[in-house]
Phi, psi and omega in degrees: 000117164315119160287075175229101189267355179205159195208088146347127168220079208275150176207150175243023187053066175219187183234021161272281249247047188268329180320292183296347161319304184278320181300330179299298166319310190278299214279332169287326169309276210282352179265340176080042180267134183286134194244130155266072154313126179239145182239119161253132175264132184245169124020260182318339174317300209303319180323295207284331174292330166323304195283253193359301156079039160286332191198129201231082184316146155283346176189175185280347179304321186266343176291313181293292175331323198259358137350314188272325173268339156268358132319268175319344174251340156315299153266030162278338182272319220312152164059354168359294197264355163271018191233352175326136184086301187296188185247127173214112176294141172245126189249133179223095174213170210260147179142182174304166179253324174306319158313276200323280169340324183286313198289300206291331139313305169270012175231001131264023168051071180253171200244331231192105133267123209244139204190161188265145154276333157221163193269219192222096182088184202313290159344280206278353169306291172294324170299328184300288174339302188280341174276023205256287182313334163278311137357283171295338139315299195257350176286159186271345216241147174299133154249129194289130161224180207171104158265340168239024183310304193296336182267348160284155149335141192258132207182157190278103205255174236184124166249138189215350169203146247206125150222124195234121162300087201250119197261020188051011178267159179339324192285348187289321211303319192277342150306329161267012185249349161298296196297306178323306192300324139331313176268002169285320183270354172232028154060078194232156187264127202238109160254139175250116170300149196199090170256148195256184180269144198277130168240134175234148160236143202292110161261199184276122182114299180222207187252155171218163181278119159270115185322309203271355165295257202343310173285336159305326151000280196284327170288310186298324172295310185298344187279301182327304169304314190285273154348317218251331196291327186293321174304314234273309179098038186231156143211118181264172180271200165195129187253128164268094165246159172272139162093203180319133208297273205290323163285310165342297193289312147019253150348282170311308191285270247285302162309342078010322191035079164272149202224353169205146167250120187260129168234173171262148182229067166307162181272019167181159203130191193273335162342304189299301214301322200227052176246355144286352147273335161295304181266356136304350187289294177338129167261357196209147198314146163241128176271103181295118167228000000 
């Protein structure tokens, strides 16, 4: 049975990350989860009150205090009617923001983190980006993302069908046994993904696809798939595709109609190497587990 009693939740007061709020909300509604709102105040803060030129310190000593105090009142308001109901801690601290965010997961013992894959506009695109990415790197606990959420359609979200990325690596049995148990709690249809590697050879002119490599591939990932669903103790559906990694899986959610993609994060396979590309890709949240 799944567990997620307490669910991270870092904002950055913008209106990108309003999407993963309510995904957050609705996955806290059904677990019956305590939601940690986290706020970090940085540095970097300080440059952009500057630049913005919101506010004009006598020093950085006073920059920081009112930083901080319009922080703080900023979430005592944030989000109000999209938290409605839940039980929600408000966190107000200083630091790195990936550290943080990592130390402050594990010192509420959180099950779950749900964090924006980018901030708001070019600067926080990329700073967001790299906190993302360390994050998912150094954390203990699945982490919930989202990268083009603000650019889909507005729509009440829901899970009702499951795509689990499974990469034939160690890491698989417990990445499909995240999704099953997922998809068990919300009574959603578990398709399982598989890309194999695009093998090509030099002909004349260009590079071309050897058909029979590839289908060997594909025989072998379905024995392979088949296996792992009997460990696992499921039985899904399944999707085989060749070639890029992150349009593939892509590809698959959008055929499939998915509403969330779970992948894994072992300590090695093709996954590591390309799952912050599997989640820029994605149009729909992805669960790092």
């Amino acid at each position: 049975m799944l567990k997620i009693a307490r669910i991270l939740l870092p904002i950055d007061f913008q209106d990108s990350s309003k999407r993963v709020v309510h995904q957050a909300a609705t996955l806290a509604r059904h677990f019956h989860s305590e939601i940690v709102m986290l706020h970090v105040v940085t540095p970097l803060s300080y440059s952009a009150a500057m630049i913005e030129g919101s506010y004009v310190p006598a020093n950085l000593g006073d920059l920081l205090k009112e930083l901080i105090r319009q922080a703080q009142k900023q979430l005592d308001r944030a989000l109000g009617s999209e938290l409605d109901g839940l039980a929600v801690k408000r966190v107000l601290l200083e630091g790195d923001p990936a550290l943080t965010i990592v130390k402050t997961a594990r010192d509420e013992k959180a099950d779950l983190i749900a964090m924006p894959t980018h901030g708001y506009g070019a600067f926080r695109r990329f700073l967001l980006g790299s906190v993302t990415a360390k994050v998912l790197h150094d954390s203990d606990c699945p982490v919930w993302t989202g990268a083009h959420l603000e650019e889909e359609p507005t729509r009440e979200f829901s899970i009702r069908n499951i795509l689990c990325a499974v990469d034939l690596s160690p890491h698989s049995p417990k990445t499909i046994q995240w999704a099953a148990q997922m998809a068990a709690e919300f009574g959603a249809r578990l398709t399982l993904a598989h890309i194999t590697s695009g093998v090509e050879i030099y002909g004349p002119g260009a590079y071309q696809v050897d058909p029979s490599v590839t289908e060997a591939l594909v025989n072998s990932a379905g024995r392979q798939l088949a296996n792992l669903q009997q460990e696992v103790g499921i039985k899904a559906e399944v999707f085989i595709g060749s070639g890029d990694v992150p349009k593939m899986l892509s590809h698959s959610a959008k055929q499939s109609s998915a509403d969330v993609l779970i992948i894994g994060r072992p300590a090695g396979g093709r996954l590591r190497a390309t799952g912050y590309g599997i989640i820029r890709e994605s149009r729909i949240p992805v669960l790092s587990v």
